[in-house]
N, C-alpha and C positions, 0 to 999 in steps of 0.2 A: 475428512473430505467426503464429501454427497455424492452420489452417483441417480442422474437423474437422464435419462434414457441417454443421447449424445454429448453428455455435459456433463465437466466436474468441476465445480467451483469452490474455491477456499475462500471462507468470507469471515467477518467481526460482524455478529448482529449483521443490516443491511449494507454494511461497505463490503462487496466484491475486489477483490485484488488480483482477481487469476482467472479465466474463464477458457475450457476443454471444447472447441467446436469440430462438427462436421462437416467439410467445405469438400464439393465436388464440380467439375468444370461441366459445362454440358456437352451433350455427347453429339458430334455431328448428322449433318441430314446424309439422307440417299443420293447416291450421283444417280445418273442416268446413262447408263452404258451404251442403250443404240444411238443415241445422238451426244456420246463425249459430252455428260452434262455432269458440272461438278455438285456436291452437295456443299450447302453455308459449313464453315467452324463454327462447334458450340461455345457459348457463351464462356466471358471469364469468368473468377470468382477473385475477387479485388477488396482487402482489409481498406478503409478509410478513415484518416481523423480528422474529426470534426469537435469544435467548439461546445461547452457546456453538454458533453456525454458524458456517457458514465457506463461501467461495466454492468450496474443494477438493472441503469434503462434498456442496456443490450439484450440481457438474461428477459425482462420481462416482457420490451417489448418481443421477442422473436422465442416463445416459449418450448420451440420444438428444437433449438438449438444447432437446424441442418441448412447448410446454406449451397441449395444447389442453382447455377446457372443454368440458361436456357438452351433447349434443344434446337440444331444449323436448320436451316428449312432446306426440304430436300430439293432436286433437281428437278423441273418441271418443263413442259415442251415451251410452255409462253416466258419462262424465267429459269434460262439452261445455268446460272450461276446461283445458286440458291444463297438466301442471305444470313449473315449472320448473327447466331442465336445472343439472347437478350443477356447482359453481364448482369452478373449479382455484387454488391455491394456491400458491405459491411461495417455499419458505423461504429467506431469506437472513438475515446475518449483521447486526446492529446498526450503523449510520453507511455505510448503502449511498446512493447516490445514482442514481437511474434515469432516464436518457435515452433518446432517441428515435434513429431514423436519424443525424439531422439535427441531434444536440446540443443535442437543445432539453428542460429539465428536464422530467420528466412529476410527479417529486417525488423527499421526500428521508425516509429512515426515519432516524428519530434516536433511538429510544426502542422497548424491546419492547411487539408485538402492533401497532406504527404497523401500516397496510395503506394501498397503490396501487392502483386499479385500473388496470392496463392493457393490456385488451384487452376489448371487453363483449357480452357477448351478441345474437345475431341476437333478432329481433322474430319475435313466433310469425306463422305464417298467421290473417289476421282479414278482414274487409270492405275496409279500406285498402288493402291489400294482394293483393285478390282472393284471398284465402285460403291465400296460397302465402305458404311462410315466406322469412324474409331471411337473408344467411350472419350468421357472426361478423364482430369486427371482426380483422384481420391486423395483427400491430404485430411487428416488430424491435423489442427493446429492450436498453441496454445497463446493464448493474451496475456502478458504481464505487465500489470500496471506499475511501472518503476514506482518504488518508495522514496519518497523525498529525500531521510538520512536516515540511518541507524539510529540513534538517538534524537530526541526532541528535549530542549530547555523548554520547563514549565516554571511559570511565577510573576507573582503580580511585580510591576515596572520597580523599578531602582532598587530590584532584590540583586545586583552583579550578576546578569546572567553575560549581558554582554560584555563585562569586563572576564569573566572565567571559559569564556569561550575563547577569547583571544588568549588566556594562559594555556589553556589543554593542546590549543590545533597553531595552524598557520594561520588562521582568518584573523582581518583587522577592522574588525566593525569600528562605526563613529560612536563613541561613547561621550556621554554628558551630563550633566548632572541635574536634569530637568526629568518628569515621573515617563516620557516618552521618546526613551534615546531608539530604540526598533522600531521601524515604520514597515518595515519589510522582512521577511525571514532572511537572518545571515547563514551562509552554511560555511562551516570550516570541516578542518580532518586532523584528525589524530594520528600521530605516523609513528609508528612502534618501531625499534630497536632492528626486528627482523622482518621489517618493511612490510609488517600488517599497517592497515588502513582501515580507521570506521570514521565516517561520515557524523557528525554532531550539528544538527538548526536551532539556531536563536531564533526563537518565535516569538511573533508580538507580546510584549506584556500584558499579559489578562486584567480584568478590573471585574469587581462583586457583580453579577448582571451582566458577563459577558455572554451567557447562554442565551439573550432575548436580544443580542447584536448589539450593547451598548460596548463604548470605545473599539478595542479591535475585533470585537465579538467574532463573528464565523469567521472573520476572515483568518484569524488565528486558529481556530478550531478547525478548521478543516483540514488546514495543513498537518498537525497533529495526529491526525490520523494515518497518514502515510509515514510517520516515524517507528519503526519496531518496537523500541522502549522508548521509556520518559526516564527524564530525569528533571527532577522537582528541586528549584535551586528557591532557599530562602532566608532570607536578613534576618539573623539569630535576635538582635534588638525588634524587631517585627516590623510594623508595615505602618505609613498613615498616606492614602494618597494624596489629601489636601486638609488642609484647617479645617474645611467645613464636612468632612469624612472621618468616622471611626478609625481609631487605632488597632492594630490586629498585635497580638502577639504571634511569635514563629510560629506557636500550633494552631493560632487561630488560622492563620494563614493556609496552613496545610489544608484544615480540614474545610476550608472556604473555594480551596484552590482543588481540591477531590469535588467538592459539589458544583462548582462549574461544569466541570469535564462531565459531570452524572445526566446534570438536567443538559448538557449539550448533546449526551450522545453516552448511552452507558457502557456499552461496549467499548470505550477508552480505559476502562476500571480493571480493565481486561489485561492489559499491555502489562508486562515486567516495570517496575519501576524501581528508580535508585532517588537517595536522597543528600545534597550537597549544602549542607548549613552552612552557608557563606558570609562571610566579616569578622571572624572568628578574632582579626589584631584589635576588634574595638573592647574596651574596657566593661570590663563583669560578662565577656562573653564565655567565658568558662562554665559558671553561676549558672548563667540562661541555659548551658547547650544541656546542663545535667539535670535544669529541670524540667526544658521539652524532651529530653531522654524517658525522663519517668513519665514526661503524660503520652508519649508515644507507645511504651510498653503497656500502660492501659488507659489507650483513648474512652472506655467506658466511662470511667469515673470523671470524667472532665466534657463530659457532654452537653450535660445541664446549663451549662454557663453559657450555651447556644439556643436561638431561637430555635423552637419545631422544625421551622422551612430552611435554615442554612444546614441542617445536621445531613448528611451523605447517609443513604442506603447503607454502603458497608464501606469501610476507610480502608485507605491503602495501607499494604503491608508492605517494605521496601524492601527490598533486598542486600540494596550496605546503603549504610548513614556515615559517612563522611562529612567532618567539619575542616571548611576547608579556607582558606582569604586569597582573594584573588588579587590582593594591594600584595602581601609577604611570600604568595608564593605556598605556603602552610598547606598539605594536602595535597597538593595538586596531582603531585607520582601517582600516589596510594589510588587520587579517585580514577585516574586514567587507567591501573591495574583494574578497580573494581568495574569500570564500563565495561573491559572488553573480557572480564571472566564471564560478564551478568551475560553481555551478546554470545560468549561461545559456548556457554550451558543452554541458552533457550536456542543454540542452531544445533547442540548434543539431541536436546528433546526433540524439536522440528522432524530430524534423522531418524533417529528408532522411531518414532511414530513410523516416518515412510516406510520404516525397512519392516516394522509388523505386519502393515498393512498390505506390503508385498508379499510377505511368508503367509499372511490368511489366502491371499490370491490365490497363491503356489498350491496351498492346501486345498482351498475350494474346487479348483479347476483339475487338482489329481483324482478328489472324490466323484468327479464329475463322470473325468475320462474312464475311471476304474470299475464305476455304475453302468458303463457303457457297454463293458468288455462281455461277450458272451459267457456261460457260464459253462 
C-alpha cells in the first residue's frame, strides 16, 4: 500500500479499488453577542455517485486528497443570521462502499446521485454556545469499490463456461449451442458444506481482438477486472469460432486467451489464476489433456508455432489445472475444493502483508517516540 500525504490507495497498474481520504465539515461563523446574532453552519462534506467515475479520476482529479467544506458566514449587523457555509462534494464511481477508520459502514452508493454525508458542519456561534462557533466534524474515510465476484470465468465462447457455472453454484444461465450463449455477465455462488460462499461471473465469451473492442471486447474486460482471480475454462478438443476462422488448439487457446488480457490491460497477468479443461467425456480427451499437460510445463518449446504478435509477454502459471465436464459431472468437487483453497491462500497473503506492515508501524513509531525521550 502507498502512502501519499492524506491517501492510501490499493491499486493493479491504474485500476484503484480502495481510496484513504480526508473529509472535514466546515467550521461555523461568529454569532454576534450584542444584538443575539447567530453565526451560519459550516458546510457539509457529502460522498456522491455519479455515472462513468472512477476511483483513478477521483485520486487524480483531487490530487491533494483533503476534502474540506466551507466556513458559516459570520453574524453581521445588516445579516444577524449568517449563512450557510458552502458543502463539499465528492464524486465517486457507482457500487462504492464507505467506511470509517474502524470498518464500521458509514453507508453504501448503489445507484446514481445516492449521496453520504460524511462529515457535517460545525454549529454557528449563538447563545448556547456563547457566541463562539464550533469546528467541523474530522472523519477518515475509506472508498471500496465492491468487486464484481471472487472469481471470473475466462474463455473464448462455447468453451462450457456457462454450462460449468451452473454445475459449481446455484446460477442458471441460458445456455445454447450457438458461439454467443453470454450477452451479459451471469454471477452464481458456491455454497460450501459449512456455509462458506464465493461468488463465481460468467463473463462474455472473448474472441482473438478482443483488446481493440471486437465482439464483447471492453465490455468483457472490464468487468474482469473487478474479479480477485480467474479462472481459465477451455475445450480440451480446442476452439474454431467459424469456418472462415482458425482452429486453436487447448494451448493455443491459453496462450491466445493470456494475450487478450495483456494487450487489454496487463495488470490482469497479475491476478492468481486456476485452470478448468473442460469436455473431458468427449472421445481422445485423455490423449489431448496429457499433451497440453506437457506443453503447459514448457510453454517455451511450443512457442514458435505462434506468430511474433500473438506470443504474451509472460504466460500464466495456474495454480491447479483441473480437467473437469460439465455434461458428467467429472471434477466438479475437486475444482470447487481447488477455488476456495486458491481464494483462501491469496486472503492468508492479503493478511500477513497487513499485519507486517502494522508491526513496521508499531516499530517506526516506537523508534520515533524513544528518539524523542530526553536523554
Amino acid at each position: 500500500m502507498v502512502h501519499c500525504s492524506c491517501v492510501l490507495f490499493r491499486k493493479y497498474g491504474n485500476f484503484i479499488d480502495n481510496l484513504r481520504l480526508f473529509t472535514k465539515g466546515g467550521t461555523g461563523g461568529m454569532g454576534y453577542p450584542r444584538l443575539g446574532g447567530e453565526g451560519g453552519k459550516g458546510g457539509d462534506v457529502w460522498v456522491v455517485a455519479q455515472n462513468r467515475m472512477t476511483l483513478k479520476q477521483l485520486k487524480d482529479r483531487y490530487p491533494q486528497k483533503r476534502f474540506v467544506a466551507g466556513v458559516g458566514a459570520n453574524s453581521k449587523i445588516s445579516a444577524l443570521k449568517g449563512s450557510k457555509g458552502k458543502d463539499c462534494e465528492i464524486p465517486v464511481p457507482v457500487g462504492i462502499s464507505v467506511t470509517d477508520e474502524n470498518g464500521k459502514i458509514i453507508g453504501e452508493l448503489n445507484k446514481e446521485d445516492d449521496r453520504i454525508l460524511v462529515a457535517e458542519g460545525g454549529l454557528g456561534g449563538k447563545l448556547l454556545t456563547n457566541f463562539l462557533p464550533l469546528k467541523g466534524q474530522k472523519r477518515v474515510i475509506h472508498l471500496d469499490l465492491k468487486l464484481i465476484a471472487d472469481v471470473g470465468l475466462v474463455g473464448f465462447p462455447n468453451a462450457g463456461k456457462s454450462s460449468l457455472l451452473s454445475q459449481v453454484s446455484h446460477a442458471k444461465p441460458a445456455i445454447a449451442d450457438y458461439a454467443f450463449t453470454t450477452l451479459k455477465p451471469e454471477l452464481g455462488k458456491i455454497m460450501y458444506n459449512d456455509f462458506k460462499q464465493i461468488s463465481v461471473a460468467d463473463l462474455p465469451g472473448l474472441i482473438e481482438g478482443a483488446h481493440m473492442n471486437k465482439g464483447m471486447g471492453h465490455k468483457f474486460l472490464k468487468h474482469i477486472e473487478r474479479t480477485r482471480q480467474l479462472l481459465f475454462v477451455v475445450d480440451i478438443s480446442g476452439f474454431q469460432l467459424s469456418y472462415r476462422t482458425e482452429y486453436r488448439t487447448a494451448f493455443e487457446t491459453i496462450i491466445l486467451l493470456t494475450k487478450e488480457l495483456e494487450l487489454y490491460k496487463e495488470e490482469l497477468q497479475t491476478k492468481p489464476a486456476l485452470l478448468a479443461v473442460n469436455k473431458m467425456d468427449l472421445p481422445d480427451a485423455q490423449d489431448k489433456l496429457h499433451e497440453l499437460m506437457n506443453q503447459l510445463q514448457n510453454p517455451k518449446d511450443f512457442l514458435h508455432l505462434f506468430g511474433k504478435n500473438m506470443i504474451p509477454e509472460r504466460t500464466v502459471e495456474f495454480q491447479h489445472i483441473i480437467p473437469v465436464s460439465a455434461v458428467t459431472g467429472e471434477g466438479i468437487e475437486e475444482l470447487k475444493n481447488c477455488i476456495r483453497k486458491s481464494l483462501d491462500e491469496q486472503a492468508n497473503q492479503e493478511n500477513d502483508a497487513y499485519h507486517k506492515k502494522q508491526l513496521l508501524n508499531l516499530w517506526i513509531s516506537d523508534k520515533v517516540s524513544s528518539s524523542e525521550l530526553p536523554s
